[in-house]
KOLTORBA-173015 format. One record per residue (C-alpha): residue number from 1; residue in one letter; x, y, z. Coordinates in nm, 2 decimals, padded with zeros to 4 digits, m for minus. Each point is the difference from the previous one (the first is absolute). Layout:
# KOLTORBA-173015
[NUM, 'A', [X, Y, Z]];
...
# end
This chain:
# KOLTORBA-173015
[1, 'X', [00.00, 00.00, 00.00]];
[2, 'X', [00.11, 00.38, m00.07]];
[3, 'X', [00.25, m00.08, m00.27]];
[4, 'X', [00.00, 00.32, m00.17]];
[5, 'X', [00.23, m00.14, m00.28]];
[6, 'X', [m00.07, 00.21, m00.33]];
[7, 'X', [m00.18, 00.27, 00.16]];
[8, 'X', [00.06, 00.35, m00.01]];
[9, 'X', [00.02, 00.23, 00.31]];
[10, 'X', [00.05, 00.38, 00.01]];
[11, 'X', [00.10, 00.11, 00.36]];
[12, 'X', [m00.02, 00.42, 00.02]];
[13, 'X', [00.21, 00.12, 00.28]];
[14, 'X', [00.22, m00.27, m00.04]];
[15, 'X', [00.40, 00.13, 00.09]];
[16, 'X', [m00.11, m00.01, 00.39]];
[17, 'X', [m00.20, m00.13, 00.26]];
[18, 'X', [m00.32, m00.21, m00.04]];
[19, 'X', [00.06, 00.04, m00.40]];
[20, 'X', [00.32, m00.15, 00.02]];
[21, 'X', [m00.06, m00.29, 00.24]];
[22, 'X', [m00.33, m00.09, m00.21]];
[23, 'X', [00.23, 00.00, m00.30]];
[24, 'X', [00.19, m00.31, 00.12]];
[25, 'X', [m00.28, m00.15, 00.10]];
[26, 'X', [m00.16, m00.01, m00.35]];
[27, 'X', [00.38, m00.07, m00.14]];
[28, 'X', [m00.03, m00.33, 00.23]];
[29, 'X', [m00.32, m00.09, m00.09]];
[30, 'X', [00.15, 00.01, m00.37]];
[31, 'X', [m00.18, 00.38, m00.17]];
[32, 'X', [00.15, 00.18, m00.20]];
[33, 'X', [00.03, 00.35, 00.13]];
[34, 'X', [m00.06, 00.35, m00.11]];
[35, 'X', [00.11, 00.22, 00.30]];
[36, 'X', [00.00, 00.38, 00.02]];
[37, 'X', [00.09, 00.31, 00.16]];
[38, 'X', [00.14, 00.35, 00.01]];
[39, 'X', [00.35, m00.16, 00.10]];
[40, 'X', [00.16, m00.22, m00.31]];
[41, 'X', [00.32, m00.06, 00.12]];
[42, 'X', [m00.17, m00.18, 00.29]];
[43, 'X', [m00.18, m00.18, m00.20]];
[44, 'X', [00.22, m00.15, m00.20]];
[45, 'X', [00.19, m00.13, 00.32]];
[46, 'X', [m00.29, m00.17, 00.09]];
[47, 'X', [m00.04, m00.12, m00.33]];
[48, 'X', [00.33, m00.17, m00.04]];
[49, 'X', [m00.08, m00.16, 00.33]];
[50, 'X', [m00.37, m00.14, m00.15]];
[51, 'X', [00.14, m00.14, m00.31]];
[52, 'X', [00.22, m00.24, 00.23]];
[53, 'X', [m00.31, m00.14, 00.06]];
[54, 'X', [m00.05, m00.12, m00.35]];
[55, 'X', [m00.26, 00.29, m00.12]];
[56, 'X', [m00.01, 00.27, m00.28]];
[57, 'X', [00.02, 00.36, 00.20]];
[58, 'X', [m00.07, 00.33, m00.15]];
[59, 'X', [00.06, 00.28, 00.22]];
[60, 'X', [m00.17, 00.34, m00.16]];
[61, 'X', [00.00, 00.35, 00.18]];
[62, 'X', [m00.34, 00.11, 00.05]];
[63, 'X', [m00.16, 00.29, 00.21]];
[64, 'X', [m00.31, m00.12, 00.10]];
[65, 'X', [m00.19, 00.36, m00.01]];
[66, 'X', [00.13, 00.11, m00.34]];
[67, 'X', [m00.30, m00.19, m00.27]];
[68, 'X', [00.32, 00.04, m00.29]];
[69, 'X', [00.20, m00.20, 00.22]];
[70, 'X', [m00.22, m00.29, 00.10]];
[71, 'X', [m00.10, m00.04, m00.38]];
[72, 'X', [00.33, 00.02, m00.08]];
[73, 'X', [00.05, m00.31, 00.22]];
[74, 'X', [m00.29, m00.20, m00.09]];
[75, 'X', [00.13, 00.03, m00.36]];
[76, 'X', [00.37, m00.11, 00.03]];
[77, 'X', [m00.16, m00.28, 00.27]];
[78, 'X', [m00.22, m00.12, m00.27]];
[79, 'X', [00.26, 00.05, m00.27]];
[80, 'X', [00.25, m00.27, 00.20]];
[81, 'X', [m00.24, m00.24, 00.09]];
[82, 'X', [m00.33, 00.01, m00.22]];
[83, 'X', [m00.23, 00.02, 00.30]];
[84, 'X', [m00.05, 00.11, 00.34]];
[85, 'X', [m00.12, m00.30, 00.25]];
[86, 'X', [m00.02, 00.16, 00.41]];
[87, 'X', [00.03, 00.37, 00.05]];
[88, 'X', [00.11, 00.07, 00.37]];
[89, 'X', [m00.03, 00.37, 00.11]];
[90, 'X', [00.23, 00.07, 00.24]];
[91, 'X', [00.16, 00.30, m00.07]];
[92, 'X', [m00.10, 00.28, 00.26]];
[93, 'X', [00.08, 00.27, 00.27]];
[94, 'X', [m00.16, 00.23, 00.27]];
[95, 'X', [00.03, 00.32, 00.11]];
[96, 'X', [m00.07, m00.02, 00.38]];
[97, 'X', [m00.21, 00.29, 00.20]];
[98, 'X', [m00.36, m00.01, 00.15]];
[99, 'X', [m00.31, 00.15, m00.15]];
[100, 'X', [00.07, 00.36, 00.21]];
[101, 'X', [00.38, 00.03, m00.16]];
[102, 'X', [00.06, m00.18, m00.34]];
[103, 'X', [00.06, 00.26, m00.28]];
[104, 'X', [m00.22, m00.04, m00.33]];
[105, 'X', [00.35, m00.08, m00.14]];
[106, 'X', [00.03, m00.33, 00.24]];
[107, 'X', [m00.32, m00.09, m00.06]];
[108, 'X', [00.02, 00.00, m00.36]];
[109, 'X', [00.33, m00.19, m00.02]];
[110, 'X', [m00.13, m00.30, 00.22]];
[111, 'X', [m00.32, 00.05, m00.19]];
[112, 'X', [00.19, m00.03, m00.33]];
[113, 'X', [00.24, m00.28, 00.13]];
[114, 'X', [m00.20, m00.23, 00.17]];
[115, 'X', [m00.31, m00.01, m00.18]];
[116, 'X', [00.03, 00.18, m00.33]];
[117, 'X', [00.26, m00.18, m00.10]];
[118, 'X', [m00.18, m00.35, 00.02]];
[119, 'X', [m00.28, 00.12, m00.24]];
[120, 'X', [00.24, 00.09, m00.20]];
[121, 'X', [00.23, m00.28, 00.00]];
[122, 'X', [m00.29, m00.24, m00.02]];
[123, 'X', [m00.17, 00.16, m00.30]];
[124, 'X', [00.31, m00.01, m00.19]];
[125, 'X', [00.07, m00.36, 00.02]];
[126, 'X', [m00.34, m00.14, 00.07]];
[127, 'X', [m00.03, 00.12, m00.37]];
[128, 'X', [00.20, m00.32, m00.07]];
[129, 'X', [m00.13, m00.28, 00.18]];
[130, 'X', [m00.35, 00.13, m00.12]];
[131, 'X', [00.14, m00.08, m00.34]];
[132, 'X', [00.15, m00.35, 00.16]];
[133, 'X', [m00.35, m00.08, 00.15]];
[134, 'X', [00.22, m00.09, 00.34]];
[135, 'X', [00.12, 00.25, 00.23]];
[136, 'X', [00.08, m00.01, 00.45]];
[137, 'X', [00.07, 00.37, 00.17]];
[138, 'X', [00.08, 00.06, 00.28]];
[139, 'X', [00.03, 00.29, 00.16]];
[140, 'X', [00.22, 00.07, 00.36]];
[141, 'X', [m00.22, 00.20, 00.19]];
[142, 'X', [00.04, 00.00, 00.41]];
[143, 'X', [m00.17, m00.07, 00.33]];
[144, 'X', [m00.03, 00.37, 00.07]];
[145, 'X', [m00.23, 00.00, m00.34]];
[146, 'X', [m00.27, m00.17, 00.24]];
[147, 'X', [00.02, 00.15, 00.30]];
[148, 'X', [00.15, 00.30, 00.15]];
[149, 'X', [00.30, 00.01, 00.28]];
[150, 'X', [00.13, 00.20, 00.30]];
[151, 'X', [00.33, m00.06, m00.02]];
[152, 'X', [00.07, 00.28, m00.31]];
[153, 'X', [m00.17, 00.25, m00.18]];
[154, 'X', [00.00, m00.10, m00.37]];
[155, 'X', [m00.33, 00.09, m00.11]];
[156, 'X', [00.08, 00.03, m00.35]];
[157, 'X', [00.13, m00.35, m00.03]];
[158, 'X', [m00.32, m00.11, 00.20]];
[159, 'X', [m00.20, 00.16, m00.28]];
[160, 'X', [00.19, m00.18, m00.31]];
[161, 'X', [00.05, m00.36, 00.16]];
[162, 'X', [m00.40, 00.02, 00.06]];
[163, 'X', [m00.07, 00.14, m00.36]];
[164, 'X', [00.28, m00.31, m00.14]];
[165, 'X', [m00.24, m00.24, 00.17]];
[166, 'X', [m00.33, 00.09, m00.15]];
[167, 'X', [00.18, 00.06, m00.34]];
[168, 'X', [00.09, m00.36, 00.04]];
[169, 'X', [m00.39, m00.08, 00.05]];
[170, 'X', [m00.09, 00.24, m00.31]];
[171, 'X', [00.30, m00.18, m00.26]];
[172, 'X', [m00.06, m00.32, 00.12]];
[173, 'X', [m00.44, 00.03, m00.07]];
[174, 'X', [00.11, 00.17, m00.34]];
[175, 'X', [00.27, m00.23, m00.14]];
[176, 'X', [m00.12, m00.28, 00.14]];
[177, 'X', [m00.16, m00.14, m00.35]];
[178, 'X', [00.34, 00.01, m00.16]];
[179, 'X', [00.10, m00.27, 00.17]];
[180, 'X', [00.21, 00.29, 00.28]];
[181, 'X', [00.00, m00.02, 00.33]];
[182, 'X', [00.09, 00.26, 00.28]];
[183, 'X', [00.06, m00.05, 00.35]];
[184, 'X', [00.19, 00.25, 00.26]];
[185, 'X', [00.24, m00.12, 00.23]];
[186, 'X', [00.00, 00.25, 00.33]];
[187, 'X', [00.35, m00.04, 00.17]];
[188, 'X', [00.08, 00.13, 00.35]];
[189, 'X', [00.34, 00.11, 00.18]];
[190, 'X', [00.27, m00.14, m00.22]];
[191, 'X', [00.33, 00.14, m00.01]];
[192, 'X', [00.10, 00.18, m00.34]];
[193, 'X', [00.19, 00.29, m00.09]];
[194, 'X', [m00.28, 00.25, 00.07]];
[195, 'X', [m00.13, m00.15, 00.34]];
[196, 'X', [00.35, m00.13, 00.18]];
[197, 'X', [00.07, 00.28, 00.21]];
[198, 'X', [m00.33, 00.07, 00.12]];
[199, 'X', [m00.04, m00.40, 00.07]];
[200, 'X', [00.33, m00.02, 00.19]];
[201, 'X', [m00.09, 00.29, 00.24]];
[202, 'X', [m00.10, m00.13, 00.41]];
[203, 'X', [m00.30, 00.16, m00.01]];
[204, 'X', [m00.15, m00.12, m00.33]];
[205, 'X', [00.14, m00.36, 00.08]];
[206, 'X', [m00.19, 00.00, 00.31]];
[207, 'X', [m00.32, 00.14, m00.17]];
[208, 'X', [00.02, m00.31, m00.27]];
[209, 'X', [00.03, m00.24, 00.32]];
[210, 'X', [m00.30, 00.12, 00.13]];
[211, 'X', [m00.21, 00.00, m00.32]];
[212, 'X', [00.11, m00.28, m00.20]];
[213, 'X', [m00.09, m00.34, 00.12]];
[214, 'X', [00.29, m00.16, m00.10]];
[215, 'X', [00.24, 00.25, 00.17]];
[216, 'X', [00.23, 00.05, m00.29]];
[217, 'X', [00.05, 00.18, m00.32]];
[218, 'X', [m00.01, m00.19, m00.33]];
[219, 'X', [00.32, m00.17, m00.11]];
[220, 'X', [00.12, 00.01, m00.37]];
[221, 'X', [m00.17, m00.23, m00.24]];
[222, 'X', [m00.30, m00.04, 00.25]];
[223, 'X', [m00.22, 00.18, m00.28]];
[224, 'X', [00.12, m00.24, m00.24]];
[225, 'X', [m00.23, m00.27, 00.03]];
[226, 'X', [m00.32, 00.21, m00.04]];
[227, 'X', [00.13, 00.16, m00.31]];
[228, 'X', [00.12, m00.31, m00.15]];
[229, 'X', [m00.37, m00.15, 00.06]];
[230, 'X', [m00.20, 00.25, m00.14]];
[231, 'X', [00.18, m00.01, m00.30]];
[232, 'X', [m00.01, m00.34, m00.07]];
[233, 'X', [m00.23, m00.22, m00.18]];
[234, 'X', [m00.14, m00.16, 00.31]];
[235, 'X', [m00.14, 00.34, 00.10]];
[236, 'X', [m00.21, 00.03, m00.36]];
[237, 'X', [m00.34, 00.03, 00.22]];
[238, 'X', [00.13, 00.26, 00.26]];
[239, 'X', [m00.06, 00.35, m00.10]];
[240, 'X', [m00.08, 00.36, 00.20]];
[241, 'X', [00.18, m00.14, 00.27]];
[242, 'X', [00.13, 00.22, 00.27]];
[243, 'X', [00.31, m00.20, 00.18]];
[244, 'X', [00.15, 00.13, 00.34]];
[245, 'X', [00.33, m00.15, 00.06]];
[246, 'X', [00.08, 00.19, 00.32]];
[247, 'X', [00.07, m00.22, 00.26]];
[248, 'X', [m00.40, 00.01, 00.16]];
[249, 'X', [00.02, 00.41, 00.00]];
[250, 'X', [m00.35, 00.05, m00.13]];
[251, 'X', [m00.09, m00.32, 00.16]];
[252, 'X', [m00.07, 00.19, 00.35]];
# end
């Protein structure tokens, strides 16, 4: 089960984090990958390190909010590999500040990030698998899409991860005749690039003790496994679903 020999994967956000660790886990499970992002240099470490594994790798640089250069992408993805299999959105940042401070200019960038930058990633290559009749997105959204938190004032992010989840509900009732699926996997506290420092601070640590039932942050590759299924075969009936993977945060 999960063999994802002679599928295609595009992974946005891919030189760091959650992109990057999903990356080898599609690489292991045998996809050939499209991954993107601002940084190519990065990228192409990491895809020197994927073909190892036995895989084609394309790295592209892509900004996620700019329309010329997510077609840009889709075309020179679809160009190398005639057709586009799983689409996982994972490219994104935030702006942090609560409703009374954040500037119109943080608002809009998290706005624009988070959230704009799905729809348009997803209309560009959902273009293709349309075409295919097959298709699996899947876009990273986060706990705090679902429910609001005390611990920081990110309202912003809040806002996009909750409009990422019923954007997942909308594609996945719209597409769902082409043969497309599209499911949104919500992660919690894992440590990447963007969240490390607040993570490894005593007072945040002690906060995730006391709010996450199994009294840790996520590891790396822990969001693997959820990916990998809802883009496989096996998940052909499974569609608009919304899939915390935060340790039993939203559980309580």
């Amino acid at each position: 089960m999960f063999n994802l020999k002679g599928r295609v994967c595009v992974i946005s956000g891919a030189s760091s984090g959650l992109g990057a660790q999903m990356a080898k886990g599609f690489a292991e499970q045998g996809a050939d990958l499209v991954i993107t992002a601002r940084r190519l240099e990065r990228l192409e470490t990491l895809a020197a390190d994927l073909r190892n594994l036995g895989v084609k790798v394309l790295p592209l640089r892509c900004d996620v909010t700019d329309t010329e250069s997510v077609n840009a992408a889709a075309d020179a993805a679809i160009k190398e590999f005639g057709k586009i299999d799983i689409l996982v959105n994972c490219a994104g940042s935030a702006a942090n500040a609560g409703v009374l401070a954040m500037t119109d200019d943080e608002w809009d960038f998290t706005i624009d990030t988070d959230l704009t930058s799905v729809f348009k990633v997803t209309r560009a290559f959902a273009k293709n698998m349309k075409e295919n009749g097959y298709g699996r997105i899947i876009n990273i959204a986060s706990m705090y899409g679902m429910v609001g938190n005390t611990a920081i004032d990110t309202v912003a992010y809040h806002a996009s991860k909750g409009g990422v989840i019923n954007f997942t509900r909308a594609v996945a009732a719209e597409l769902a005749k082409y043969n497309i699926t599209c499911n949104s996997i919500c992660p919690g506290y894992f440590a990447t690039e963007l969240t490390q420092s607040t993570l490894d601070t005593e007072q945040f640590t002690t906060y995730m003790k006391a709010t996450v039932p199994l009294g840790r942050y996520g590891h790396e590759g822990e969001l693997n496994a959820s990916a990998i299924f809802l883009a496989s075969d096996e998940a052909s009936y499974v569609t608009g679903v919304i899939l915390p993977v935060d340790g039993g945060y939203t559980a309580v």
